[in-house]
C-alpha positions, 0 to 999 in steps of 0.5 A: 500500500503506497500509503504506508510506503510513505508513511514508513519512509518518513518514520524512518527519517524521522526516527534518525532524527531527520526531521526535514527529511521525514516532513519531505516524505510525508508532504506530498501524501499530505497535500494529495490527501483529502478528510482527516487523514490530511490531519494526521500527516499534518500533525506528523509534518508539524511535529517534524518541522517544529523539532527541525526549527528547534534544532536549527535556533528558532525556538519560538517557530518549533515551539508553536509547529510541535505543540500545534502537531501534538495536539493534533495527534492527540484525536488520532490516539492510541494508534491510527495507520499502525503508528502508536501515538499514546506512547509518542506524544509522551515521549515527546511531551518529555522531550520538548520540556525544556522548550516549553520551560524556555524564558525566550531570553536565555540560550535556547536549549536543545535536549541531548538525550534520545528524541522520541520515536515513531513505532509502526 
């Protein structure tokens, strides 16, 4: 099924830590998409790309795409396509603390440990 095949391909970039390239895989299927699966590809692209604004100094962008992306995941837990959402959005609720924490004045900070991860 091509959809899984993209969405698989993006898991993967995504899970690498290569967010750019995991919103790359899923865009197209996203805009080609209509009804609420277009909502989980955009929640999925969101979060990438606020991770990817986040790790390339713009906090304040990141901040907004990631929480908009989670909260949209949300309504497709605990699982739609084979992905399991519950323990994702957990994992990055933890991830994200410090952005979340952020002053906005100080050096913006960048989590060291294990991103979260996309299982399917």
């Amino acid at each position: 099924m091509p959809e899984l095949d993209e969405l698989r391909l993006g898991i993967l970039h995504f899970n690498l830590g290569k967010w750019y390239e995991a919103h790359e895989a899923w865009e197209e299927k996203w805009m080609a998409m209509g009804g609420s699966g277009r909502d989980f590809y955009k929640a999925l692209i969101q979060v990438a790309v606020g991770l990817h604004h986040w790790e390339n100094h713009n906090p304040r962008g990141g901040r907004k795409l990631v929480q908009r992306g989670r909260n949209l995941l949300l309504s497709f837990a605990p699982e739609h396509l084979g992905v399991a959402l519950s323990d994702f959005i957990v994992e990055l609720d933890s991830f994200c603390q410090p952005l979340e924490n952020w002053d906005g004045k100080s050096e913006v900070p960048f989590p060291k440990p294990q991103p979260p991860r996309l299982k399917a």
